[in-house]
LUMRO-918197 format. One line per 8 residues: number of its first residue (from 0); their letters; for each residue z, y, x of N, C-alpha, C, CB. Coordinates in steps of 0.02 Angstrom, whole numbers, plus 50000, padded with zeros to 5 digits. Atoms other than C-alpha are relative to their C-alpha. Last residue first. Glycine has a CB too. Layout:
LUMRO-918197
NUM) A) Z:Y:X:Z:Y:X:Z:Y:X:Z:Y:X; ...
***
This chain:
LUMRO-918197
188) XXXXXXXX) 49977:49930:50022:50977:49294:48285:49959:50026:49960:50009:50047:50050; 49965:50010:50046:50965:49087:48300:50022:50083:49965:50055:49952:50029; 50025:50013:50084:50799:49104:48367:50071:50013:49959:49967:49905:49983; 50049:49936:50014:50879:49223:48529:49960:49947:49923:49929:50027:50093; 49953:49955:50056:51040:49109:48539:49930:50058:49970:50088:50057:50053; 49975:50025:50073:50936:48953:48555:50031:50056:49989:50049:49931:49989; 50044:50025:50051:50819:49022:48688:50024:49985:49945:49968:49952:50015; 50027:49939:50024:50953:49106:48795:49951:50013:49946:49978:50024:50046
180) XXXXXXXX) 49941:49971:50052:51041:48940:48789:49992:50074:49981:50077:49995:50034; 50020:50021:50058:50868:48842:48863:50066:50052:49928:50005:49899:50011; 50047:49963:50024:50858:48997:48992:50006:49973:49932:49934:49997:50036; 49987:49933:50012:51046:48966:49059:49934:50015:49923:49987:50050:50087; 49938:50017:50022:51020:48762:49071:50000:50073:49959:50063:49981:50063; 50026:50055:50049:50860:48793:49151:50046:50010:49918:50018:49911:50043; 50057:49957:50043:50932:48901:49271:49983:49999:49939:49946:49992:50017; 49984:49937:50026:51083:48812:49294:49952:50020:49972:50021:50044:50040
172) XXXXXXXX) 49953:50041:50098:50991:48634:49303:50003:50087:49970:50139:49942:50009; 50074:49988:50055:50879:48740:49459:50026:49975:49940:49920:49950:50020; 50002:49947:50013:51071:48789:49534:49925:50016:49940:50004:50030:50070; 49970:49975:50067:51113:48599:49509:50006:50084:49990:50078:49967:49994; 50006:50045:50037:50960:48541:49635:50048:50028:49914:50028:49934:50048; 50066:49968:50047:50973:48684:49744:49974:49962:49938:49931:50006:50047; 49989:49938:50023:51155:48632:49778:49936:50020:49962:50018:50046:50058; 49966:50012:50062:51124:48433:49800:49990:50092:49970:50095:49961:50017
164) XXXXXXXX) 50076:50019:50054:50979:48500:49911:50041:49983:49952:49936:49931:50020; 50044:49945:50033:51110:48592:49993:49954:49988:49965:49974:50036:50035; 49962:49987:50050:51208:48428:50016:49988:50084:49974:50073:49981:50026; 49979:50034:50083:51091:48337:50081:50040:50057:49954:50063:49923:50008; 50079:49980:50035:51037:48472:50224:49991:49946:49918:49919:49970:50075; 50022:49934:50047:51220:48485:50266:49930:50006:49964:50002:50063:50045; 49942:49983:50045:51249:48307:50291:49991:50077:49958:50068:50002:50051; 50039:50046:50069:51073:48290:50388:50048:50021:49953:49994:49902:50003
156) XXXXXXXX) 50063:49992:50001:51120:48422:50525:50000:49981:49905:49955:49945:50064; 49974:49913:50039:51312:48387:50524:49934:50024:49972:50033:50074:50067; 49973:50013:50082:51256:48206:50565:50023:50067:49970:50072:49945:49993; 50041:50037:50050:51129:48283:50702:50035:49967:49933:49968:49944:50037; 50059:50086:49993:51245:48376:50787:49971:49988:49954:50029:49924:50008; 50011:50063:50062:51251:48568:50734:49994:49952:50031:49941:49997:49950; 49912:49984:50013:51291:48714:50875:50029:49948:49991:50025:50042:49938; 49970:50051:49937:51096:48681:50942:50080:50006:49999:49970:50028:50086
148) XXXXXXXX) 49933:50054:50042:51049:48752:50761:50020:49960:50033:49987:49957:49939; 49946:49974:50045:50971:48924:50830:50073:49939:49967:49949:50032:49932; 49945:49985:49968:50899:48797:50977:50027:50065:49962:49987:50007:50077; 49953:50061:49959:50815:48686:50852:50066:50063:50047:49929:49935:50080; 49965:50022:50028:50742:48856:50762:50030:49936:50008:49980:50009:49960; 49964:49965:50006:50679:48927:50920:50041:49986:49954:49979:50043:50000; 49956:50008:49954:50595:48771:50971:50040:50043:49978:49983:50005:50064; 49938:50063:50025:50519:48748:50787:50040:49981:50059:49964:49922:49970
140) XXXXXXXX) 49960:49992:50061:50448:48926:50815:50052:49916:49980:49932:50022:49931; 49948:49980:49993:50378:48881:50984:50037:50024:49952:49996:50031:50035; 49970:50028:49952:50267:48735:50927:50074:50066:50040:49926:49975:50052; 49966:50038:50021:50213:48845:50786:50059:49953:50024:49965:49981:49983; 49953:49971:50025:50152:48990:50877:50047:49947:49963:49974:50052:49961; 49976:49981:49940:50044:48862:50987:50075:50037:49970:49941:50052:50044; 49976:50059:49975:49982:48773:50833:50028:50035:50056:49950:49940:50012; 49931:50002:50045:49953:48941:50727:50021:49942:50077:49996:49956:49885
132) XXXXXXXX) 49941:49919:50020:49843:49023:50879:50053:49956:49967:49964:50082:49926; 49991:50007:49918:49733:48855:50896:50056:50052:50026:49922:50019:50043; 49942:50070:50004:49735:48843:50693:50031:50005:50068:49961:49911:49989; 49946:49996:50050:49656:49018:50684:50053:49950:50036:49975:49974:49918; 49929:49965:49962:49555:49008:50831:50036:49990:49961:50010:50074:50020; 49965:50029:49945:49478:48855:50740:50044:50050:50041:49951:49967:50045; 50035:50037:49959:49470:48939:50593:50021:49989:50067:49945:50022:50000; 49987:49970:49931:49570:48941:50458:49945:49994:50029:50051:49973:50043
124) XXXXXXXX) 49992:50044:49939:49531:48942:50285:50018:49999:50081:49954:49981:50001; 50000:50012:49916:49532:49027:50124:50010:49935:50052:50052:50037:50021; 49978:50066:49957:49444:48999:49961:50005:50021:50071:49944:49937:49996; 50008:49991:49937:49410:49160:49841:50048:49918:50020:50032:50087:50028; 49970:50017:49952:49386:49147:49657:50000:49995:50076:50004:49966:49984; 49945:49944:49974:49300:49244:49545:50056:49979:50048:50038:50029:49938; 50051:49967:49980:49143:49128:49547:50056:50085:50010:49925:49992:49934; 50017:49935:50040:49233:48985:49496:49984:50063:50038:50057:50017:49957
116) XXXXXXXX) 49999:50006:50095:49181:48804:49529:50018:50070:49964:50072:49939:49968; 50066:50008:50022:49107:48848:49709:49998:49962:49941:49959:49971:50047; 49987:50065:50009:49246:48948:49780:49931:49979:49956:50075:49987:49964; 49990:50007:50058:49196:49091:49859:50005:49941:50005:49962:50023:49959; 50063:50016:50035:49223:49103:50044:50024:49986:49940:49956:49945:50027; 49996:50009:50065:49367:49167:50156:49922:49995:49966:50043:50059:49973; 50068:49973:50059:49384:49155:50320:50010:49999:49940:49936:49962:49998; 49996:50051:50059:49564:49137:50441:49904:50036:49977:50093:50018:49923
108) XXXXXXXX) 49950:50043:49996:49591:49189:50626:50004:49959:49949:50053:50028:50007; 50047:50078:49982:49449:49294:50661:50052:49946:49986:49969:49988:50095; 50020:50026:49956:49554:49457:50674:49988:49938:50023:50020:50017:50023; 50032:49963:49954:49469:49544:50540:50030:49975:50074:50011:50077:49983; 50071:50027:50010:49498:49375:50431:49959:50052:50058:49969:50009:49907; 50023:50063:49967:49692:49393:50487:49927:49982:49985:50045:49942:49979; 49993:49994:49932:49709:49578:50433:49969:49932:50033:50078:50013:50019; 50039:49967:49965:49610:49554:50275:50038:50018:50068:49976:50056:49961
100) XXXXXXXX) 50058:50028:49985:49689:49395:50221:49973:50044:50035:49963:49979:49951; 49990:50042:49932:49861:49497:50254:49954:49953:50003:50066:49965:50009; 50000:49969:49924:49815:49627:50151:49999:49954:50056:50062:50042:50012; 50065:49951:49993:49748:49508:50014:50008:50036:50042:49979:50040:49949; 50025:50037:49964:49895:49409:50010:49947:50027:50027:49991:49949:49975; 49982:50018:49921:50000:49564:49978:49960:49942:50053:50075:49975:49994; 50040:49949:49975:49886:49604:49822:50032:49990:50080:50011:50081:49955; 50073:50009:49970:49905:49428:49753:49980:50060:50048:49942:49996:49938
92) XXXXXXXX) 50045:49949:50059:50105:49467:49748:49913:49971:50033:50022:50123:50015; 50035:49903:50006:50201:49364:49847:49967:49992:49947:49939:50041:50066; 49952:49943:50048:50313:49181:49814:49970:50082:50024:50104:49992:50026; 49945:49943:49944:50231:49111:49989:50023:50034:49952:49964:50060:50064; 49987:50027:49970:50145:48947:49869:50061:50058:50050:49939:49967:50017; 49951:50044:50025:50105:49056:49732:50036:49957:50044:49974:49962:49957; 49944:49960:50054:50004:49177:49824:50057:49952:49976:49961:50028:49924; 49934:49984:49956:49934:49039:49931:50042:50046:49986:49988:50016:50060
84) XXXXXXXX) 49943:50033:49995:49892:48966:49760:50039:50012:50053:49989:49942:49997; 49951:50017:50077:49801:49115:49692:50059:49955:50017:49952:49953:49933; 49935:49940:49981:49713:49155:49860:50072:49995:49957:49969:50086:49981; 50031:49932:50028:49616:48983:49825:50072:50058:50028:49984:49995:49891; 49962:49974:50031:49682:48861:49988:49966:50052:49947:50042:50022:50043; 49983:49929:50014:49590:48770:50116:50049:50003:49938:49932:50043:49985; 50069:49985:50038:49522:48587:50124:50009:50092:49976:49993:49935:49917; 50051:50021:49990:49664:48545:50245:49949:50016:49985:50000:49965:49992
76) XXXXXXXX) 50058:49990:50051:49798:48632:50169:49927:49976:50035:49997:50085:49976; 50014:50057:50030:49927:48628:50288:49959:49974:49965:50028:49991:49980; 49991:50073:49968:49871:48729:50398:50005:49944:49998:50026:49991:50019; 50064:50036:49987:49846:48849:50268:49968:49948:50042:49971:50032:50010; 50036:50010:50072:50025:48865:50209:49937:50005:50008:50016:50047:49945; 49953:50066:50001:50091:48879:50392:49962:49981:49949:50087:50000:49988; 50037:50039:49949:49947:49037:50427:50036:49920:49997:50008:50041:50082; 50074:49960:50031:50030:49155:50273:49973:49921:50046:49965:50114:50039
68) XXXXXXXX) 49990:50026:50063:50201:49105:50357:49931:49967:49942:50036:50061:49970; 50018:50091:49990:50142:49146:50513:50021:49958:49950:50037:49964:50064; 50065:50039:49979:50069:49310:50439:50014:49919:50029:49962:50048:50064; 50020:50017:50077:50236:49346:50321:49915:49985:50039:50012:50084:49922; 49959:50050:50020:50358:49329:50497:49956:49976:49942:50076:50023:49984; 49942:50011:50078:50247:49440:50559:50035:49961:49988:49979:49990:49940; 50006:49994:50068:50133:49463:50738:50065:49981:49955:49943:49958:49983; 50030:49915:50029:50119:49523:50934:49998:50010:49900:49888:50010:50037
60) XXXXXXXX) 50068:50025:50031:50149:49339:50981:49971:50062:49967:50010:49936:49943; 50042:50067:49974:50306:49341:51086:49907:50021:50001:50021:49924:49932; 50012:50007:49922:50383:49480:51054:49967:49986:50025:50021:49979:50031; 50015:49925:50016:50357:49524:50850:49963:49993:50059:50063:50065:49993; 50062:50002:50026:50381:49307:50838:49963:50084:50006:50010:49970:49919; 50040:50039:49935:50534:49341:50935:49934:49990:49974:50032:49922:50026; 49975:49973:49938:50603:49469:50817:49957:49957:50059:50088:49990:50005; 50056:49952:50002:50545:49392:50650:49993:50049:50075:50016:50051:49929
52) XXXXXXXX) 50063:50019:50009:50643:49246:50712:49949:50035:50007:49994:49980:49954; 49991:50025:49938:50811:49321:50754:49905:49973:49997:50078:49931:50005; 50021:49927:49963:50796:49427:50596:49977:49987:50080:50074:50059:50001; 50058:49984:50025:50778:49251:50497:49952:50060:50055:50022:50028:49924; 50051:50036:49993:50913:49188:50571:49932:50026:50008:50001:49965:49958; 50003:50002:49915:51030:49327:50577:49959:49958:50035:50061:49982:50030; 50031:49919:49995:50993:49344:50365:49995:50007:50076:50057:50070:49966; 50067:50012:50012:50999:49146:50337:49971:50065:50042:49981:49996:49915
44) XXXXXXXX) 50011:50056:49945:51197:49142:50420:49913:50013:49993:50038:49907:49976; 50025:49969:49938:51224:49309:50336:49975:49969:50050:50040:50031:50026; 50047:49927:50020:51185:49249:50167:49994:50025:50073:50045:50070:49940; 50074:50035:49994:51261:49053:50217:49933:50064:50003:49988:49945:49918; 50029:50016:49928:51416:49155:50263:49924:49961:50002:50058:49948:50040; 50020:49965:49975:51413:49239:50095:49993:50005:50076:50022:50033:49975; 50066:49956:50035:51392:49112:49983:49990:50039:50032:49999:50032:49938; 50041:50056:49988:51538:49000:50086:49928:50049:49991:50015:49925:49941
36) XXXXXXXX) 50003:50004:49934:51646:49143:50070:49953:49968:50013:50047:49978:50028; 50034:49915:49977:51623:49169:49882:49977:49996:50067:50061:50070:50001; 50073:49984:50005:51628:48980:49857:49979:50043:50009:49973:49995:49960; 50030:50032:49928:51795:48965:49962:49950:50000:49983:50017:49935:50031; 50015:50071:50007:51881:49089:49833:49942:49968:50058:49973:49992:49922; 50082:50007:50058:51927:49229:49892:50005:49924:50006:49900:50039:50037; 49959:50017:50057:52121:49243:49982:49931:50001:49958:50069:50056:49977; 49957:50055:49964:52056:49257:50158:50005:50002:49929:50067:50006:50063
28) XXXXXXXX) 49946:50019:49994:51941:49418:50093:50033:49942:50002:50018:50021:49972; 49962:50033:50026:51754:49453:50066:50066:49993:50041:49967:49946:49984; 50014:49973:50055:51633:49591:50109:50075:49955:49958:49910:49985:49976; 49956:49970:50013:51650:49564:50287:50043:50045:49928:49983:50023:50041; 49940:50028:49998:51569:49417:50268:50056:50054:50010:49999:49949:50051; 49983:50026:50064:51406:49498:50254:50068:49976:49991:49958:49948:49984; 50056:49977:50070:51413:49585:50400:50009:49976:49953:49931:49988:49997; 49996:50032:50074:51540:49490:50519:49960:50011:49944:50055:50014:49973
20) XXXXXXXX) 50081:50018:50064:51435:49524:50681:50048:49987:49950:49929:49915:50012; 49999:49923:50069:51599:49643:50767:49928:49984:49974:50003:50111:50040; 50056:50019:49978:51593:49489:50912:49977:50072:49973:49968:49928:49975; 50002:49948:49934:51794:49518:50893:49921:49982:50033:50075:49979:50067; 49985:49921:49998:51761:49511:50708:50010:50002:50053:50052:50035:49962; 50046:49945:50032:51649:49356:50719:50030:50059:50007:49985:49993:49928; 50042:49997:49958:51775:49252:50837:49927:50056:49953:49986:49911:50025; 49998:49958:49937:51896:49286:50721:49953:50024:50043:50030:49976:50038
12) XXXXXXXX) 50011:49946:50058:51790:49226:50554:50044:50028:50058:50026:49994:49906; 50054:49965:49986:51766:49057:50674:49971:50073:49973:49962:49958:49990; 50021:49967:49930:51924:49031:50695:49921:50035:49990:49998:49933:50067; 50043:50051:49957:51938:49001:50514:50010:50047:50064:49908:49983:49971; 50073:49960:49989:52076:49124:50398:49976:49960:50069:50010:50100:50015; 50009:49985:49898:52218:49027:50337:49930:50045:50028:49984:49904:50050; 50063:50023:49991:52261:49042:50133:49998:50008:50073:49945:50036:49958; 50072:49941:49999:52436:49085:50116:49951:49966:50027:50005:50074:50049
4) XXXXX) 50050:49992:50049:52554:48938:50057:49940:50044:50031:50032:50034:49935; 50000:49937:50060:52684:48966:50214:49929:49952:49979:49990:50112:50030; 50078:49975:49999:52734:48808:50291:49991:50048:49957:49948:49951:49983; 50051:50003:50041:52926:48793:50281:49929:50010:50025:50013:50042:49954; 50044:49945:50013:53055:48790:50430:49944:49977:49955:49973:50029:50066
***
């Protein structure tokens, strides 16, 4: 008796449809290529994460996924932050930081003061509630994300986290790569 050729479909793409979470993955077919699949289990893998997160953080702690975010990026920041770079730093808009300075400054959690080389600039900070709030929310956010990835041993862990950095690594080339060839065909026209 022969082995059939046809592509196999993972246990674990059963166990999703009789769970009925395939979502994203239901988008693709056994016979796609293994980067489609791959692209779109990592999409729904980030997206059940994420929702799982913003969800217990709603529960828990009465707040956002984009305020403890907002509160991570000043934590670190020792000497504070202008609005400009925690803008840049959480990929928003200045005007979104600005709502969410003014929720968290009305409730005591961060300040803001001019900066004292430019005079249109704002410098946030935490304050001690602030930090005393993040550090508590923090400590259970990096439990919830250990036991989302309690599936993973630790060499699966590291292995995958190399080899996505290989990925983000030749997707920023792409970019690059793309913009410098959009640049030579646009002089050469």
């Amino acid at each position: 008796m022969t082995k059939s050729l046809a592509p196999q479909q993972d246990a674990s793409t059963d166990a999703l449809h009789a769970a009925d979470g395939l979502g994203f993955e239901a988008r693709s077919a056994v016979s796609d290529h293994a980067a489609l699949k791959l692209w779109l289990r990592m999409l729904a893998c980030t997206t059940q994460m994420e929702s799982e997160i913003r969800r217990r953080l709603r529960v828990r702690f009465d707040t956002s996924l984009p305020r403890f975010d907002y509160l991570a990026q000043l934590y670190r920041a020792s000497g504070g932050l202008r609005m400009k770079d925690l803008s840049s730093h959480l990929m928003v808009s200045g005007a979104n930081v600005t709502a969410i300075t003014d929720e968290l400054e009305r409730d005591g959690l961060v300040v803001r003061s001019s900066s004292p080389t430019d005079r249109r600039s704002w410098i946030l900070n935490m304050t001690p509630k602030g930090r005393e709030q993040f550090e508590v929310m923090a400590k259970e956010h990096k439990q919830w994300v250990l036991e989302l990835f309690a599936c993973l041993d630790a060499p699966t862990l590291a292995q995958m986290y190399r080899q996505l950095g290989g990925l983000r690594v030749h997707i920023l080339n792409s970019q690059v790569d793309a913009v410098s060839a959009f640049e030579t065909n646009s002089i050469m026209e």
